[in-house]
C-alpha positions in Angstrom: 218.9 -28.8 290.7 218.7 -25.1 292.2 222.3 -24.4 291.0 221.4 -25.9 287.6 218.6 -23.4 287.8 220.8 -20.4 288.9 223.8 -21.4 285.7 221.8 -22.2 283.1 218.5 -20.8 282.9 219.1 -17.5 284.6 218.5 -15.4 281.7 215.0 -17.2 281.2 214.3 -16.6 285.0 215.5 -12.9 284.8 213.0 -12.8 281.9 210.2 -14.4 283.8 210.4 -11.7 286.6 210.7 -8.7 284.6 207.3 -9.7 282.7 205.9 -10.6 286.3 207.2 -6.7 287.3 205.6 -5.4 284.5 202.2 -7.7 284.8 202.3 -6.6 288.5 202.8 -2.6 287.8 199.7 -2.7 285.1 197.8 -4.2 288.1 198.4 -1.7 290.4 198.4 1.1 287.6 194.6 -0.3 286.6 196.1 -0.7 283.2 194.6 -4.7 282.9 193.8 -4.8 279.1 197.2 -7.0 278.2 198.2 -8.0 281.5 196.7 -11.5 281.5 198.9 -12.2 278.3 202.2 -10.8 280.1 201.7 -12.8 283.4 201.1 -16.0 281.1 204.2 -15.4 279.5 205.8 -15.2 283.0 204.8 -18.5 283.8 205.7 -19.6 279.9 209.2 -18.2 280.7 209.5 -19.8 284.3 208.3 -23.2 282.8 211.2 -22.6 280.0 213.8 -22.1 282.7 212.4 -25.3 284.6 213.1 -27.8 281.2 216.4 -25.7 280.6 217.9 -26.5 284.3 216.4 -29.8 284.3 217.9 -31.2 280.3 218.7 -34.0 279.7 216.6 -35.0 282.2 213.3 -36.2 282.4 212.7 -37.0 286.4 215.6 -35.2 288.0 219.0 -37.0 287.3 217.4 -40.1 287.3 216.0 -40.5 283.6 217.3 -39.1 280.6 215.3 -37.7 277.6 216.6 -40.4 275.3 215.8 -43.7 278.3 212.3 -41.9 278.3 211.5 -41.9 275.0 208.7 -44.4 273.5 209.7 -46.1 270.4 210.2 -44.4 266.8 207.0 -45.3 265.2 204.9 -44.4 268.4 207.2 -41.4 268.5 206.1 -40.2 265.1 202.4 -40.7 265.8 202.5 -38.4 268.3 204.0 -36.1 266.5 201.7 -36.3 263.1 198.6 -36.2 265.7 199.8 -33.0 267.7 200.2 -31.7 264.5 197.1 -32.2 263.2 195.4 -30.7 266.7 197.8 -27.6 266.0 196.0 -27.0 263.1 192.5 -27.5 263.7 191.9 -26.9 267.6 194.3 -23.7 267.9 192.4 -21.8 265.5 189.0 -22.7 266.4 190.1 -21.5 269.5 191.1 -18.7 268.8 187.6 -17.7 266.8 186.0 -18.6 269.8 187.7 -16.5 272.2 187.3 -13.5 269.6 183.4 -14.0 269.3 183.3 -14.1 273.1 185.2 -11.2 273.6 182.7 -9.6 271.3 179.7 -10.9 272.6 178.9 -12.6 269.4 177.9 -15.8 271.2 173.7 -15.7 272.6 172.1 -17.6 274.9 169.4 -20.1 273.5 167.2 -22.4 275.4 168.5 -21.2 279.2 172.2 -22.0 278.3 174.8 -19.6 279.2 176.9 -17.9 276.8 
């Protein structure tokens, strides 16, 4: 698996630890206003490089993507349902994180905020 790692995905891993340089230089600069979002792509990238090395492969050369798979019609379920949560969670989400950052949420009745 490591050499898999080192000849396919390198280019994701070089990726992954230049934006964990970078996260790790706005750190020690004090600079910390984007640096959560750069060290979560780091870990995005590493994660990318991890599936890369490890296609076709589900559990390490012992079950592929297509033995894995559930049947067609469960299959598209899935699929219609993530989409749906795509569209409804990830915004509200969003909205939510924004009106914290802003302090736009109160406290009522001794709940935090």
């Amino acid at each position: 698996m490591f050499d898999r790692f080192i000849d396919r995905a390198w280019v994701v891993l070089l990726v992954s630890a230049l934006a964990l340089g970078v996260a790790l230089f706005r750190i020690v600069r004090g600079r910390t206003e984007a640096t959560r979002v750069i060290a979560a792509f780091s870990v995005a990238m590493l994660v990318a490089a991890w599936g890369i090395a490890q296609y076709p492969y589900l559990l390490p050369f012992t079950l592929d993507i297509d033995n894995g798979a559930g049947a067609p019609a469960t299959m598209k379920w899935v699929l219609i349902w993530f989409g749906i949560a795509l569209v409804t969670v990830i915004p509200l989400l969003i909205v939510l994180l924004f009106l914290d950052q802003r302090g736009e949420l109160i406290e009522e009745d001794g709940f935090p905020a």
